[in-house]
ZAMARGU-4260 file (C-alpha; in steps of 0.2 Angstrom, whole numbers, plus 5000, padded with zeros to 4 digits):
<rodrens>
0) 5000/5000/5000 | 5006/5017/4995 | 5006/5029/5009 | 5000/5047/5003 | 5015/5057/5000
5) 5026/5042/5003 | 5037/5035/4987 | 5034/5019/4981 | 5046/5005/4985 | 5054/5000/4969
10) 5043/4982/4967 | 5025/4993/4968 | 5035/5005/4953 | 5038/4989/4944 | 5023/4984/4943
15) 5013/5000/4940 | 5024/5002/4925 | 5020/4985/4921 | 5004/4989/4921 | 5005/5004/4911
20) 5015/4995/4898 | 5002/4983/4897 | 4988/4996/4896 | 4995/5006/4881 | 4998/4986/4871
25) 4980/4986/4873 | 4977/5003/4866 | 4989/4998/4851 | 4984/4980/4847 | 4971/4981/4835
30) 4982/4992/4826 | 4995/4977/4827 | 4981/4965/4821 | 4977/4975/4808 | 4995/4976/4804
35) 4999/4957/4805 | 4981/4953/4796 | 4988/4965/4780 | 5007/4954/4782 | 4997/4938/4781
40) 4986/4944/4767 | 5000/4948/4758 | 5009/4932/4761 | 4994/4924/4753 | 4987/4917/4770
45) 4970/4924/4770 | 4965/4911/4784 | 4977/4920/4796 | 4971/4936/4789 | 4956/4932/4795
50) 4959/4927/4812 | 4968/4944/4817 | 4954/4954/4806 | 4940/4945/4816 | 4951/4947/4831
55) 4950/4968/4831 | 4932/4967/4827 | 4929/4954/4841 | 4939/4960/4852 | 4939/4977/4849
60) 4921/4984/4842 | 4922/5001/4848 | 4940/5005/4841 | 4939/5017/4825 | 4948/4999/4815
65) 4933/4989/4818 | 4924/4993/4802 | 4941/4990/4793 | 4941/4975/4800 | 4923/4969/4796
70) 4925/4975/4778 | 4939/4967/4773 | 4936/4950/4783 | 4918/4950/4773 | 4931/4954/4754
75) 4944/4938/4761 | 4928/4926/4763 | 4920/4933/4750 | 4933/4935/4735 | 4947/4923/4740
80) 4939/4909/4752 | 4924/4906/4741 | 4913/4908/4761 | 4898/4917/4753 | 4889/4913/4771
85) 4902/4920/4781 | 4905/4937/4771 | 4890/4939/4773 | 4889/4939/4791 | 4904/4950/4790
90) 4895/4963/4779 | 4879/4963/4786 | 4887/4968/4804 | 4896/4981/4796 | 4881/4988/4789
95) 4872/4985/4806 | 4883/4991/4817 | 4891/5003/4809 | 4880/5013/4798 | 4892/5028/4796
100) 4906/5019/4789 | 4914/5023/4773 | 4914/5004/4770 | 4895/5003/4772 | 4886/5006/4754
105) 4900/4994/4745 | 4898/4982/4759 | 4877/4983/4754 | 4884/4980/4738 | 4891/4964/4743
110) 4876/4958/4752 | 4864/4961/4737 | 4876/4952/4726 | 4880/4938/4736 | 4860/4936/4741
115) 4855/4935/4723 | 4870/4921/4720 | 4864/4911/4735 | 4847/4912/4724 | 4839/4921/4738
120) 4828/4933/4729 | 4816/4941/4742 | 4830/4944/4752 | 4841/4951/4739 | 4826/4963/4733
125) 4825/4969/4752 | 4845/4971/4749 | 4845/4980/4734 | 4829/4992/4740 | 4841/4998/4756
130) 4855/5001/4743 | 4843/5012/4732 | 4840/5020/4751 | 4858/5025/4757 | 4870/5027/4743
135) 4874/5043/4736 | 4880/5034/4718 | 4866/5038/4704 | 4875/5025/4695 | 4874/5013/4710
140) 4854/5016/4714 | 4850/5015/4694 | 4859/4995/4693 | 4850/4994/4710 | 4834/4997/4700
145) 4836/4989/4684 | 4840/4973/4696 | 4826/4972/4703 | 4816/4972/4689 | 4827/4956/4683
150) 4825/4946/4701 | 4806/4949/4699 | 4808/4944/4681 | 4816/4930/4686 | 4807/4925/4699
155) 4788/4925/4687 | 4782/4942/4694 | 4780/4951/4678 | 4769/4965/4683 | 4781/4971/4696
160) 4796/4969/4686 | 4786/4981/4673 | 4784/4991/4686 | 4801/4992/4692 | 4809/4995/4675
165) 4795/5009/4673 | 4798/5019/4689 | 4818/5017/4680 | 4814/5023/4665 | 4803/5039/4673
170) 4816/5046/4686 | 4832/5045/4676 | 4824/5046/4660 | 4843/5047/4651 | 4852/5033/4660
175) 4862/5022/4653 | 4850/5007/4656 | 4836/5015/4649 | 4838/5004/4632 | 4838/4988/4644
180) 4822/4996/4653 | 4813/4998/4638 | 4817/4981/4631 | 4815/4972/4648 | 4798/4981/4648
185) 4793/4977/4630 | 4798/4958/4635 | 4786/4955/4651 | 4772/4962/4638 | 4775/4951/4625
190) 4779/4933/4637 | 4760/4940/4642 | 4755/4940/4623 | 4751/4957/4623 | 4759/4963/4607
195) 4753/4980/4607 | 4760/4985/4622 | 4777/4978/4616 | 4779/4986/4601 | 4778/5003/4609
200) 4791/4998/4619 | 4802/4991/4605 | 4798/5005/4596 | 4804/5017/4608 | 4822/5009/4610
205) 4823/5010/4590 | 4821/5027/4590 | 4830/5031/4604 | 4842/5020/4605 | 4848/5017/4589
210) 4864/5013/4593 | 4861/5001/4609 | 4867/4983/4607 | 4848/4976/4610 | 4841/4987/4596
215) 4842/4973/4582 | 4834/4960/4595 | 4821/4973/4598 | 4820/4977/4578 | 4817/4956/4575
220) 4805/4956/4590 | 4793/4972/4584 | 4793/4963/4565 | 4788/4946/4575 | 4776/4957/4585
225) 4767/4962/4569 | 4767/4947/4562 | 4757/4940/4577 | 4745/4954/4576 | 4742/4951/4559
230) 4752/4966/4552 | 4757/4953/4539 | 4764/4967/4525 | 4773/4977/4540 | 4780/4961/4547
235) 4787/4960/4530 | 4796/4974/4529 | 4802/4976/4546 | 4809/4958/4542 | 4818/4964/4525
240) 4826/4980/4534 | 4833/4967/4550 | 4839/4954/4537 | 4858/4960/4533 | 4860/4964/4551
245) 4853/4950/4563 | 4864/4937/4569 | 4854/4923/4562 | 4851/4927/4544 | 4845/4911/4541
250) 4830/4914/4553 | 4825/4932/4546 | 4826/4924/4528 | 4813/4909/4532 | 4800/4923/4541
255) 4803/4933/4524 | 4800/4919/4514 | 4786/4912/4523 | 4776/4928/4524 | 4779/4934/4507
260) 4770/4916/4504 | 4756/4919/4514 | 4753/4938/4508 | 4753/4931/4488 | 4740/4918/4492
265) 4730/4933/4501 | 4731/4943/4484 | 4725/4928/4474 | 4711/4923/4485 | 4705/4943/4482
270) 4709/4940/4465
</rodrens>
């Protein structure tokens, strides 16, 4: 016991600056973790990486390197150990428990993406909605949109897919996936046989889009929209103006022959 205004003996000394020594290893330490995660990383073993990663955010959740740590244990599992389970739990802390961190939209990135690969589409909807919510990307939130409308797509749910694409297509009416809104759009009408309704679509991304990659698909698919419809002489033409440019000549010349068939006997049954 130390005796106010007394010195201490040299063995209570010892072990106050043991103490203290001890204390500022503590306060240092995730910074070593992080330090020796980074060495192992480096080295090429993520497994150890990991370990002194999980250790800091563990160990250590309040310390300014927990994020860090969260994030870049969710990239090891996610990129390099092939763990899509465990990067997920990594990211989905992070975005929990740290909702400030500069790692949080692209770890909500992660989650969507690694949802939607684990063929958990509900989930990765609710994933990419929260993305749309907190990134500041315009980019970020249009992909965002324009996969939802495919998860609903894939999933059977037309209608909402439509109206995903839709809502796209309204708010940033110049972005760079409007030409795969429109033809994503113009697709649920025609799997529902409504031919119409597709070819305005189609129509749209021809004429606004002339250069997109999709406007020969979309060219072929309004010209096999008025055939359907009965259009037989439009059909025709739209055919004859796709046929040097669609990949499957072959296709577009048997629709051209078969129609210019069917509109001579029409002519000779008037005759």
């Amino acid at each position: 016991m130390v005796v106010k205004g007394q010195k201490p003996s040299g063995r209570i000394l010892c072990v106050l600056l043991f103490g203290l020594a001890i204390l500022q290893g503590c306060e240092d330490s995730p910074k070593r973790f992080v330090e020796q995660a980074e060495q192992k990383f480096e080295a090429g073993d993520y497994l150890g990486a990991i370990t002194y990663y999980e250790q800091v955010s563990e160990n250590f959740p309040k310390n300014q390197m927990a994020d860090d740590a969260l994030y870049w244990a969710g990239i090891i599992h996610h990129l390099f150990l092939k763990d899509d389970d465990k990067a997920l739990q990594a990211f989905q802390k992070l975005t929990r428990d740290y909702p400030a961190s500069p790692f949080t939209t692209d770890s909500q990135s992660y989650i969507a993406l690694i949802l939607e690969r684990l063929q958990r589409t509900p989930q990765a909807i609710e994933a990419y909605e929260h993305l749309i919510e907190i990134s500041p990307d315009i980019h970020v939130i249009q992909e965002s949109h324009f996969k939802i409308g495919e998860l609903y797509l894939e999933g059977g749910d037309l209608d909402q897919a439509r109206n995903e694409w839709d809502a796209l297509l309204k708010k940033y009416p110049s972005s760079a996936l409007a030409d795969k809104a429109l033809f994503g759009i113009a697709s649920t009408f025609y799997i529902q046989g409504r031919c119409k309704e597709a070819l305005n679509f189609l129509d749209r991304l021809i004429n606004d889009h002339p250069e997109s990659e999709l406007a020969i698909d979309a060219r072929f698919r309004a010209a096999s929209c008025l055939e359907e419809e009965g259009h037989l002489q439009e059909a025709l033409n739209r055919f004859r103006e796709v046929a040097e440019s669609y990949p499957n000549r072959l296709v577009v010349e048997k629709k051209i022959k078969t129609l210019a068939e069917q509109l001579k006997r029409l002519e000779g049954q008037k005759g």
